[in-house]
C-alpha positions in Angstrom: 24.7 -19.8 20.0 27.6 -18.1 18.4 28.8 -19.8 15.0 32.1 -18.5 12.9 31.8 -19.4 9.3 33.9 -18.3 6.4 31.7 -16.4 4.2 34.9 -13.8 3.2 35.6 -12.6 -0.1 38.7 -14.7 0.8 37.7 -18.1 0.5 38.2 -19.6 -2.5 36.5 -22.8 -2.4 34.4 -22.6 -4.9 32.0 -25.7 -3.8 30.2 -23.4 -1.2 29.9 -20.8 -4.1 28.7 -22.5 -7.4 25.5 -24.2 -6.1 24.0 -21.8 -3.4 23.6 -23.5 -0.2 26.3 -26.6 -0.5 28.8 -27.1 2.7 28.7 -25.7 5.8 28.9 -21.8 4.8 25.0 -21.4 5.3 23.0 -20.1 8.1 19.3 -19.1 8.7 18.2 -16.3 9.8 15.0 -13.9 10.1 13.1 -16.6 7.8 16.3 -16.7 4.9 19.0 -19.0 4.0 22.0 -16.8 3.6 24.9 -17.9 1.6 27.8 -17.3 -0.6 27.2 -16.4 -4.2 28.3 -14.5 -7.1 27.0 -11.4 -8.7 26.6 -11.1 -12.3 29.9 -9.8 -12.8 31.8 -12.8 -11.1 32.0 -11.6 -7.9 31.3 -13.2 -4.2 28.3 -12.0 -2.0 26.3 -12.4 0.2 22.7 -13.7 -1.2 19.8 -14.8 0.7 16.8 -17.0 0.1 14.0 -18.6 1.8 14.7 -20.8 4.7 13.0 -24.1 3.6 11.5 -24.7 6.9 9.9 -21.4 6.9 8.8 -22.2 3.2 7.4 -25.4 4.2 5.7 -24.0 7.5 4.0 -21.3 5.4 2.7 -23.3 3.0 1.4 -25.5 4.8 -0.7 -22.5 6.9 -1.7 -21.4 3.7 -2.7 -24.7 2.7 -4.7 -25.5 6.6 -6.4 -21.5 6.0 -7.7 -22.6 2.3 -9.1 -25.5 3.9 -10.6 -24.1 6.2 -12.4 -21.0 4.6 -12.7 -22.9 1.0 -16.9 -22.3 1.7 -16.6 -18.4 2.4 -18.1 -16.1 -0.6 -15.6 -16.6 -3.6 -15.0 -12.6 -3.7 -14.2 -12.3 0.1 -12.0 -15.7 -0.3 -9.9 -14.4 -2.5 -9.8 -10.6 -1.3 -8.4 -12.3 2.0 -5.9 -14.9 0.4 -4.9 -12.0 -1.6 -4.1 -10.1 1.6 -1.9 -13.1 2.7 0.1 -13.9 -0.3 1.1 -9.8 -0.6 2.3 -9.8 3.2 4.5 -13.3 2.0 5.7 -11.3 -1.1 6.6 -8.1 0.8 8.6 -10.1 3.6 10.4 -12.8 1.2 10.6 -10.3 -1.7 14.5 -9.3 -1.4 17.4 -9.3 -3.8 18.1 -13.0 -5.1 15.0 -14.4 -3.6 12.7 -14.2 -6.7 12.2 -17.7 -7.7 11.6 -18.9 -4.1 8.3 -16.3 -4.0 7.4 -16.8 -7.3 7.7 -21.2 -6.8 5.4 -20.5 -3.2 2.6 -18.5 -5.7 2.4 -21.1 -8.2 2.5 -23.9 -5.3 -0.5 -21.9 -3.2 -2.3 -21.7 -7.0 -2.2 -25.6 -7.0 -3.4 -25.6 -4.0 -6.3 -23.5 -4.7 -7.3 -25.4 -7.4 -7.4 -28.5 -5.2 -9.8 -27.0 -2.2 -11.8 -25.0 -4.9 -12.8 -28.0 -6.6 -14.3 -29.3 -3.4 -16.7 -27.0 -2.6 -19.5 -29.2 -3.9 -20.0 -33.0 -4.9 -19.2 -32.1 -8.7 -16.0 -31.0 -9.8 -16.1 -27.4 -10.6 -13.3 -26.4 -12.1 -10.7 -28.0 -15.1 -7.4 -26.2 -15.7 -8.7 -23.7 -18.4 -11.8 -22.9 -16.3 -9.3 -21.9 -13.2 -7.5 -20.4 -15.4 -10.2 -18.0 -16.2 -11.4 -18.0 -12.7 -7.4 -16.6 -11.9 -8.2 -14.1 -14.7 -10.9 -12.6 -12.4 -9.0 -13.3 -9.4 -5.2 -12.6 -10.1 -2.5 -13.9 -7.4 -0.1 -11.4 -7.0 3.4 -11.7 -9.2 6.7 -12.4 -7.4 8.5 -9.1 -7.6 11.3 -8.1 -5.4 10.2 -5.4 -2.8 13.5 -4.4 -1.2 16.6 -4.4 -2.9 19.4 -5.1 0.0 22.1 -2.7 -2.1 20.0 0.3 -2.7 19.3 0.3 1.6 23.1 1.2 1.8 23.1 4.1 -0.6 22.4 7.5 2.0 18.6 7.8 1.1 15.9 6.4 4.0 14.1 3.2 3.4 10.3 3.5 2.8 8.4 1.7 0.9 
């Protein structure tokens, strides 16, 4: 399927602009919403966040694994969903996608503390218990991994 839209630097309707993904100028692709935005200068680009199907479809994976391995050693547990939650971070972590990764963390946290607490007939943790429990077992932070502008300036990407 081949779709035109007017993303342009020409289009002044400032609907599609001022609240991210309003209209019609909006697409998915690769796992993002990209739409038409402005820089902190006042400017229109280009910016891109999660897709919120893909958003919804991993967390709910996320939320089926937990389930699903909530009985495995605490230390292992948490190694692996540590593993998982860094591959989410380094794929969504681009330029303007910040608060999307950083929402999905503290969503997959509550989530934790849901299938943690049923790992036995008792309740076994409260907020500030978890709390500490996270203290020994940090989630990653949301950070952005690739900056989109710096990929454009002559040096290779690696990370």
């Amino acid at each position: 399927k081949t779709k035109i839209l007017s993303l342009g630097k020409e289009d002044n309707d400032e609907d599609n602009i001022a609240g991210g993904c309003k209209g019609n100028n909006s697409f998915d692709f690769l796992g993002f919403t990209h739409y038409m935005g402005k820089d902190k200068n006042g400017s229109k680009r280009i910016k891109r966040k999660t897709s919120k199907k893909k958003y919804r479809v991993s967390l709910l994976r996320c939320k089926l694994w937990i389930k699903m391995n909530r009985n495995m050693p605490i230390k292992d547990f948490m190694q692996k969903m540590n593993i998982k939650l860094q591959g989410y971070c380094r794929y969504y972590g681009v330029t303007d996608n910040l608060n999307a990764v950083s929402n999905f963390i503290y969503e997959v946290g509550r989530i934790l503390y849901k299938w943690l607490n049923r790992r036995s007939q008792c309740k076994s943790f409260n907020w500030g218990k978890f709390n500490l429990f996270l203290k020994k077992y940090p989630l990653p932070k949301a950070k952005t991994h690739v900056r989109i502008f710096d990929l454009g300036m002559g040096s290779s990407y690696a990370m």
